[in-house]
C-alpha positions as CSV (number, residue, x, y, z in Angstrom):
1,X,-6.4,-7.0,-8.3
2,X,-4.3,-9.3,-6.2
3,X,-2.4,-8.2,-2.8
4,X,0.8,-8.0,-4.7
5,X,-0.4,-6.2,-7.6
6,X,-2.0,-3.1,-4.8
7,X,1.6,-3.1,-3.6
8,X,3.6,-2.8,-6.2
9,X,1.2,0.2,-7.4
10,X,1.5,1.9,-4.7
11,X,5.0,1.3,-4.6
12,X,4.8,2.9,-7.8
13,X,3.2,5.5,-7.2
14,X,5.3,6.4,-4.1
15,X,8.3,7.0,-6.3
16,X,10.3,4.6,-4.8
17,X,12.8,1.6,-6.1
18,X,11.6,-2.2,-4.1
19,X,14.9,-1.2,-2.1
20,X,13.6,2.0,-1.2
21,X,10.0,1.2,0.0
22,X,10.8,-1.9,1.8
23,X,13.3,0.1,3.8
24,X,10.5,3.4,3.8
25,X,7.9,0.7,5.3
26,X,10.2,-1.3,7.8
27,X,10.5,-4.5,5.5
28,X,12.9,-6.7,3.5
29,X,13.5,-6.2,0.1
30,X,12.9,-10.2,0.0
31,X,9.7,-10.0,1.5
32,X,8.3,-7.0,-0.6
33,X,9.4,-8.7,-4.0
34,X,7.3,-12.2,-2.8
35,X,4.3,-9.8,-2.0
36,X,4.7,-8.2,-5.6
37,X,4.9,-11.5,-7.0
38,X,2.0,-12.7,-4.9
39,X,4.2,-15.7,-3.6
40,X,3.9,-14.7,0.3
41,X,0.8,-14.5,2.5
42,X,1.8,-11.2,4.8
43,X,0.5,-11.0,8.2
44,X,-1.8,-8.0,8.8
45,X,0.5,-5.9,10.7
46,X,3.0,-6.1,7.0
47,X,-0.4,-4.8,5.7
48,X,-0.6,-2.1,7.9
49,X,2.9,-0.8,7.9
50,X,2.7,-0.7,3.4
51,X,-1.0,1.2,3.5
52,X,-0.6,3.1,6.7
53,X,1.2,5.7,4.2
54,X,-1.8,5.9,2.3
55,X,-4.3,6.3,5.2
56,X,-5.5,2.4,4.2
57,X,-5.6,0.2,7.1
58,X,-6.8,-3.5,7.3
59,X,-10.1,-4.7,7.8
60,X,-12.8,-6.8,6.8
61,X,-14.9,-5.3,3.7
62,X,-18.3,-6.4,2.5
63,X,-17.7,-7.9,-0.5
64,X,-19.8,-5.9,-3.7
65,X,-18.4,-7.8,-6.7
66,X,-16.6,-4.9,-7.9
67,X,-13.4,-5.6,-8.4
68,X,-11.3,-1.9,-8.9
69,X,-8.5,-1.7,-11.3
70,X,-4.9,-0.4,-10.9
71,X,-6.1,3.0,-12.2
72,X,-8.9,3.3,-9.8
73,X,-6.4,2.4,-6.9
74,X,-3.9,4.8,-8.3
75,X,-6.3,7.5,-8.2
76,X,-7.5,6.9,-4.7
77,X,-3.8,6.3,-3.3
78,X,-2.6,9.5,-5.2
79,X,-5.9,11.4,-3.5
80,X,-5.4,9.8,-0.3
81,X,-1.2,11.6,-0.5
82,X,-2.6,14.4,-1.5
83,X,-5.0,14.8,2.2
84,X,-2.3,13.2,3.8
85,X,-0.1,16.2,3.1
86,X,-2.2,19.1,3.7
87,X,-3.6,17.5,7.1
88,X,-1.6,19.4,10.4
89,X,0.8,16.8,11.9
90,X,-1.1,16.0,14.8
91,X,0.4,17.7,18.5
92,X,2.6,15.1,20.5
């Protein structure tokens, strides 16, 4: 699964239009259809802000030669929600 295909799923399984989660994450519409479409190269902190929803940050990960599918993302992105939401906000 390329960069732009884990965004648009998660886009996807946020709900939300390309409008909608660009503005959601801090970004241009323009720059999260070239990520879907795998025709940018975003910097890590673009990265950061579209996972940070899902509790995914950036990082370097040893590589096992499993490649994971768009339903084994969905599943882990819709779990990760899931703890997201019943986790306290934390006291500021």
């Amino acid at each position: 699964m390329s960069i732009g295909q884990a965004v648009a799923a998660m886009r996807r399984i946020s709900k939300m239009t390309q409008p909608e989660f660009a503005k959601h994450r801090g970004l241009s519409v323009q720059s999260l259809r070239l990520i879907e479409a795998d025709k940018a190269n975003p910097t890590i902190e673009t990265l950061q802000k579209i996972g940070s929803i899902f509790g995914l940050e950036v990082g370097f990960v040893r590589k096992s030669g499993k490649k994971i599918s768009a339903r084994e993302l969905e599943q882990a992105a819709s779990e990760a929600v899931a703890t997201a939401d019943q986790e306290p906000e934390p006291a500021r």
